[in-house]
C-alpha positions as CSV (number, residue, x, y, z in Angstrom):
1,X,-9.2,28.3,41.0
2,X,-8.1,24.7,40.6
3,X,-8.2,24.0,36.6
4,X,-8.9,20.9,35.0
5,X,-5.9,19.8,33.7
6,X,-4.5,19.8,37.6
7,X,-7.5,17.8,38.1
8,X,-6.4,15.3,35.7
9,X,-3.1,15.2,36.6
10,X,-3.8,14.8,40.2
11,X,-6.1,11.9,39.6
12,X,-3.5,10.4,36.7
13,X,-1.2,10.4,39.5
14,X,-3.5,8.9,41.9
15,X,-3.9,6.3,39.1
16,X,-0.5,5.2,39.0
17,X,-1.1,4.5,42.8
18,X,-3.8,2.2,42.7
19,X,-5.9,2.3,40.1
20,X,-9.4,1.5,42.9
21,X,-8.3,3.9,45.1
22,X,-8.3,6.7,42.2
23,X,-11.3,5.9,40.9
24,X,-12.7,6.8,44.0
25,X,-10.3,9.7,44.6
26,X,-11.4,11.2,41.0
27,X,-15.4,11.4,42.1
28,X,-14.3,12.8,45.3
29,X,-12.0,15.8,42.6
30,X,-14.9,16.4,40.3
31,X,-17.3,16.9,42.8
32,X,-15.7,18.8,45.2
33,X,-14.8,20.9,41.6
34,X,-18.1,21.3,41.1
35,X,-19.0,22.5,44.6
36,X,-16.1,25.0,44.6
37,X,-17.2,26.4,41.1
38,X,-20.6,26.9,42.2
39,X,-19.7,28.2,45.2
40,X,-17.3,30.9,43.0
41,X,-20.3,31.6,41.4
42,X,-22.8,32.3,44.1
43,X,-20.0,34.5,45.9
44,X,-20.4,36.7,42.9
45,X,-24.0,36.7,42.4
46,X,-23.8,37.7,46.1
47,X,-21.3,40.1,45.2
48,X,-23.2,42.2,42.4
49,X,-27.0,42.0,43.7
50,X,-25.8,42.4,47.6
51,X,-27.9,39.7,48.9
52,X,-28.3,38.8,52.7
53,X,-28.9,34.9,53.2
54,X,-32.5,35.5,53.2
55,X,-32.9,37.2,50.5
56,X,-30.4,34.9,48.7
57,X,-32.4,32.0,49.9
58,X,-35.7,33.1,49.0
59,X,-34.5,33.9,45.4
60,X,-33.2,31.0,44.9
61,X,-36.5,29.2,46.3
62,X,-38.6,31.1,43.8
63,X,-36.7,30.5,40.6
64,X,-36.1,26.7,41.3
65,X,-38.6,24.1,41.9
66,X,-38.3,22.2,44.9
67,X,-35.4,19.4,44.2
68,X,-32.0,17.8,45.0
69,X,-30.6,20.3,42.9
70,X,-32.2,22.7,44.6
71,X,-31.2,21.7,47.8
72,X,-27.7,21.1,46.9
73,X,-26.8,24.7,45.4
74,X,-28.9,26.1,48.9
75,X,-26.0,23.5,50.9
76,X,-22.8,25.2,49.0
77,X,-24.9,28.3,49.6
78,X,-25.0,28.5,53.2
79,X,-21.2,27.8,53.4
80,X,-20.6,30.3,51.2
81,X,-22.7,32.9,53.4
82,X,-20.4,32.1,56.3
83,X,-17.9,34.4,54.8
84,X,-18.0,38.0,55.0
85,X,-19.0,39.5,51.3
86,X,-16.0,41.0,50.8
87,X,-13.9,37.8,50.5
88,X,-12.7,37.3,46.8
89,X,-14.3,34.6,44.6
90,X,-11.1,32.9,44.5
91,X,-11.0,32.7,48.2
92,X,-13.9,31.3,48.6
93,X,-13.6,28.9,45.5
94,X,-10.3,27.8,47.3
95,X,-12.2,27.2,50.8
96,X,-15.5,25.5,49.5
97,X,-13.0,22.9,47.8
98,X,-10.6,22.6,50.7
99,X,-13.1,21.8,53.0
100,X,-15.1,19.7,50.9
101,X,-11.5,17.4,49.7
102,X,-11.0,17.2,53.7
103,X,-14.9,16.3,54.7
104,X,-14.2,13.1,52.4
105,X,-11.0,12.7,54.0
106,X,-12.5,12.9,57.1
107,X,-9.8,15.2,57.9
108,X,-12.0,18.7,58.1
109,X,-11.4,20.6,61.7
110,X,-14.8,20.8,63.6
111,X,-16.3,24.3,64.2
């Protein structure tokens, strides 16, 4: 799991750089960060209660009112159901922020 203070050291470093260029390099970190760390959580919630996608989905639909927020979590969601259960939170924390860094790099393979 990537922790903050490599965050801030990546994007200090960026900084130093050019300063633009970072600024738009350090929204790119946090949120990628915070796909990857809900992503590490819904691998585990997945992990304890042994939820298929539909069941997942329909959970998740019944707790939370119908929003952007609700919409998102179900996005990092269905990524994270691509992977087989077993695959460890860190795994899949490391993937789901992978990707997402290269999707806004434009440098993500196509499946």
């Amino acid at each position: 799991m990537m922790k903050p203070t490599l965050i801030k050291l990546l994007t200090t470093m960026l900084m130093q750089i050019h300063p633009v260029y970072a600024e738009l390099q350090r929204g790119t970190i946090t949120s990628c960060a915070y796909q990857a760390g809900t992503a590490y959580q819904i691998q585990n919630i997945r992990q304890v209660e042994g939820d298929d996608w539909e069941s997942f989905e329909a959970n998740i639909k019944e707790i939370y009112a119908d929003s952007q927020g609700r919409d998102d979590m179900l996005a990092i969601a269905k990524r994270v159901f691509i992977y087989p259960a077993d695959k460890s939170l860190d795994f899949i924390h490391d993937e789901i922020l992978n990707g997402c860094i290269a999707r806004q790099q434009g440098t993500e393979p196509k499946f």
